[in-house]
N, C-alpha and C positions, 0 to 999 in steps of 0.2 A: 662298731664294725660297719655300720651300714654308712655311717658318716664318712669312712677312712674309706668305702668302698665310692663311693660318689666324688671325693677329694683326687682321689685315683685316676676316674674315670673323667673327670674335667681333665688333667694334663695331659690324656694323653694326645689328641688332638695340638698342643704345642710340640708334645715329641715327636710327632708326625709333620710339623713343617718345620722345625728345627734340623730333619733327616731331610726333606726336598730343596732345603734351602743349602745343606752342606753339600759332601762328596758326594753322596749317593743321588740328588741329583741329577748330575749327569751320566750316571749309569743308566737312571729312569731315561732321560732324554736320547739316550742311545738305545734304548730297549725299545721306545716309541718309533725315532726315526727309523730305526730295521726294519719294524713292523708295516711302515708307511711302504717301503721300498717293494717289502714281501706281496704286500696287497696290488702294487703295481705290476709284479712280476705275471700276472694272466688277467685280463682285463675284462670284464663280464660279457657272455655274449647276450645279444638281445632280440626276440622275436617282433619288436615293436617296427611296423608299417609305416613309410613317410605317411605321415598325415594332412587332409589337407587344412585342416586347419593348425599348423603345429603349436601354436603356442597355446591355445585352448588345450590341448592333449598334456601338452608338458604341463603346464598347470594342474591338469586333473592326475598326471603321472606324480608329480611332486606331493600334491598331498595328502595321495594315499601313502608316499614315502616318508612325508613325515608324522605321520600318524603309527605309522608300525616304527618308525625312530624311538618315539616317544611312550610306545609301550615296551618295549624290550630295553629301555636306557631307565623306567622306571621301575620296573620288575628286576633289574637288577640291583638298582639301588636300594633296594627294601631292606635287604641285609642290615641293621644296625650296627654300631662299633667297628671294629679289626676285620671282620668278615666282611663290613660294605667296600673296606677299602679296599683290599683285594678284588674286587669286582670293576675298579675304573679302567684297568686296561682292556681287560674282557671287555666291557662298554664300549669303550670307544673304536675297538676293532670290529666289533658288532654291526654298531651306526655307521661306519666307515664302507663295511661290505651292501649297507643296506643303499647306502647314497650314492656309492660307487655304481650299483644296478640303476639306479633313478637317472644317475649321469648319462649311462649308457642308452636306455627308454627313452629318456629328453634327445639326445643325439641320432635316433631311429625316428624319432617323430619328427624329425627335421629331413630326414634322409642324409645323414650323413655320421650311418654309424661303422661303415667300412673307413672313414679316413679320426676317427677315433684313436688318441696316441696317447700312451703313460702321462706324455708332459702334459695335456691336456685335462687330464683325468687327475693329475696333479693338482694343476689349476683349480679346474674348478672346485673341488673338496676342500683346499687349505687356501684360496687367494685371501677371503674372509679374514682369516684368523692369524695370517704372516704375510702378508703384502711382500714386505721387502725380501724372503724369502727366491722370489722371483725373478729378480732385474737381471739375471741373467738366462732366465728364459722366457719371459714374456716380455713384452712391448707395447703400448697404448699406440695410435694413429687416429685422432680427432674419436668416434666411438668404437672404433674399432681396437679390438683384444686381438696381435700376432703371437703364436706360439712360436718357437723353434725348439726342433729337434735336438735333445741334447745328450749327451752323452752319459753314461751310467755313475760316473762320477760327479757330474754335474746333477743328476738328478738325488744320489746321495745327501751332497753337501746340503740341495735343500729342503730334502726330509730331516736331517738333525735340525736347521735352522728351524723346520716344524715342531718337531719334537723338543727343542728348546721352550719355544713360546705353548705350546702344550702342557708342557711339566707345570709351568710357572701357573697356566689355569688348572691343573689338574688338583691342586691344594684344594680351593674353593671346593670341586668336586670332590673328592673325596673325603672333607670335613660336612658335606652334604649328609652322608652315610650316618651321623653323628645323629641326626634326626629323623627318626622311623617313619616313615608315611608322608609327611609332610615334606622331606629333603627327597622322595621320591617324586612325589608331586613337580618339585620346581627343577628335579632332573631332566626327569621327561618332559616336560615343559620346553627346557631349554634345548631337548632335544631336538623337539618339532622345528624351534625356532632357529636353528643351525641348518637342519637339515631343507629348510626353507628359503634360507641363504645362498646354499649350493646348489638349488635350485636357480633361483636367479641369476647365479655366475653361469652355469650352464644355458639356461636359455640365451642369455645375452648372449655369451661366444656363438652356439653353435644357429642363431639368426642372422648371422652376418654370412655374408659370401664367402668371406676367404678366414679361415684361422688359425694356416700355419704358418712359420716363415725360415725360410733355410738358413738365417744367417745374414744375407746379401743385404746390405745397408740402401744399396739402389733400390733393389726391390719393397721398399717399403713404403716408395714416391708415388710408384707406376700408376 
């Protein structure tokens, strides 16, 4: 019994990426992209002061962000078996709202959290993790990151393309679950170090002068 019960419990971790890798999948991937869209739909407010030193502040704002990342994406993960896996969406909408406020904090300690935009907030959370996701609303200019304003379709399209490249890492995550304490451990671990990421995408952006752009192809010479 005990053998048939452990023979059991080894597969089912293959039936579980035999399922992200079929049709369901992309359910997952569109269940993720919504949720990306959702999170954009009111964008956090933040009491954070231009600072005058901003980048020492966003540093010290980012690592208390990722420090509360990496206890809440491990405490989730604690769950062992079928109940941890059910925990990686929660997770990741979690860490999402937590980084999403550190974006905004980092953008106030620049002063400039009234010109703060979805595409922005986009940016900075997923450039990391889907680059290409963006070529249609970001733009590189020698070190300079241009956002443009993009329309709600356009911001869809590249939340699935998120949620595609998500799903694809969410296996690993969720076969974490598989290992009680220790797959917690290197959850939140890797939480921190995400959330530390998006840190840096923010800082960079919101240190430069300018980082929106409407479009205008001219406008990107001036």
């Amino acid at each position: 019994m005990n053998t048939n019960r452990r023979v059991a419990s080894e597969r089912i971790p293959a039936i579980i990426m035999r399922g992200i890798r079929g049709g369901s999948a992309r359910k997952i991937s569109t269940r993720v992209g919504d949720a990306i869209v959702e999170l954009l739909g009111q964008l956090p407010q933040t009491d954070e002061a231009p600072s005058n030193a901003p980048e020492t502040r966003a540093n010290a704002i980012a690592e208390a962000a990722a420090r509360k990342s990496a206890l809440v994406a491990g405490t989730l993960a604690l769950p062992p078996g079928p109940l941890g896996w059910l925990t990686v969406l929660p997770e990741l909408y979690a860490i999402w709202k937590i980084q999403a406020q550190m974006v905004a904090d980092i953008a106030g300690a620049y002063g400039r959290r009234w010109q703060l935009t979805r595409e922005q907030m986009l940016f900075c959370l997923f450039r990391h993790t889907a680059a290409q996701a963006f070529r249609d609303i970001a733009v590189q200019i020698g070190e300079r990151w241009l956002i443009r304003a993009a329309s709600l379709s356009s911001v869809r399209a590249a939340a699935r393309r998120i949620g595609v490249r998500l799903t694809e890492r969410g296996v690993g995550r969720g076969l974490a679950r598989w290992l009680p304490v220790i797959g917690a451990i290197g959850v939140g671990a890797y939480a921190w170090y995400d959330t530390r990421h998006v840190a840096r995408t923010a800082i960079g952006l919101f240190a430069m002068e300018s980082s929106s752009w409407d479009g205008d192809e001219s406008a990107l010479y001036d």
